[in-house]
C-alpha positions in Angstrom: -159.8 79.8 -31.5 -161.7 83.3 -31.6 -163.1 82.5 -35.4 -163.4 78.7 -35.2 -164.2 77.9 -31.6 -165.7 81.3 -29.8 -167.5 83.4 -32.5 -170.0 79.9 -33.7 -170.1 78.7 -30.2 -171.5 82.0 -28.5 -173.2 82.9 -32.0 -171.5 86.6 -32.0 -169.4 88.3 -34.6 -165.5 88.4 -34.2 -165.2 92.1 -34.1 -167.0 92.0 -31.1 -166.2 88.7 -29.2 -162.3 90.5 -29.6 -163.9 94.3 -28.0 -165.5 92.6 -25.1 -163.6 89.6 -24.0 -160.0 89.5 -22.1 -158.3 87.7 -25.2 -154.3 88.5 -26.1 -151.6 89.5 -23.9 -151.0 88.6 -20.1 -150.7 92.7 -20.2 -154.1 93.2 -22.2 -156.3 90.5 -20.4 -155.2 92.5 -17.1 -155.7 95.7 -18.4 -159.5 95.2 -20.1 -160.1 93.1 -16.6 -159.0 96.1 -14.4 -161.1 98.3 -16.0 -164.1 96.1 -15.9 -163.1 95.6 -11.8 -163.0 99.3 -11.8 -166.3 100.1 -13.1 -167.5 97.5 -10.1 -167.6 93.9 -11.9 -167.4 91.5 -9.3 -167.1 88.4 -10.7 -165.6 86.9 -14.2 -165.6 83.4 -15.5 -162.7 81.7 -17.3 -163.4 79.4 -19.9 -160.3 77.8 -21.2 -160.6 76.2 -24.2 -157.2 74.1 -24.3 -154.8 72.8 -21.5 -157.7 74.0 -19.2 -155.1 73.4 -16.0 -151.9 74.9 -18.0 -154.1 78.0 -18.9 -155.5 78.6 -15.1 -151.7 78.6 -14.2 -150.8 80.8 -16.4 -153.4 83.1 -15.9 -152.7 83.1 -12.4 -149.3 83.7 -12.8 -149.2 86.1 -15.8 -152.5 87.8 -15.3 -153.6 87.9 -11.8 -150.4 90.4 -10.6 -150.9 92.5 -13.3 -154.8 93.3 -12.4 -153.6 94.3 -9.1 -151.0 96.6 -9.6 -153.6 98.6 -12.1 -156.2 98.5 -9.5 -154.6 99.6 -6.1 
């Protein structure tokens, strides 16, 4: 997805589409996320690009607990 889909769509290299954005793990999407909510980002957007519902739900359920218990 990250070298066919992402890196042409938002016309950035690989390297750093993979630095930046909350892409592996359940564990390291929370972990880059609670240190953007800990430097005072407010707001992210999810784009999923495939089962959009099945991939909401999982973050939800996978990702979500996980940011909290870094950032309390």
């Amino acid at each position: 997805m990250l070298n066919e889909v992402l890196a042409p769509v938002l016309n950035r290299p690989v390297a750093e589409l993979r630095e930046r954005l909350p892409i592996g793990s359940a564990e390291d999407c929370a972990e880059q996320l609670a240190a953007y909510q800990n430097v005072g980002v407010q707001r992210v957007y999810l784009w999923p690009l495939a089962d959009q519902l099945e991939q909401i739900k999982i973050f939800m359920r996978q990702v979500v607990p996980s940011i909290d218990k870094r950032t309390s």
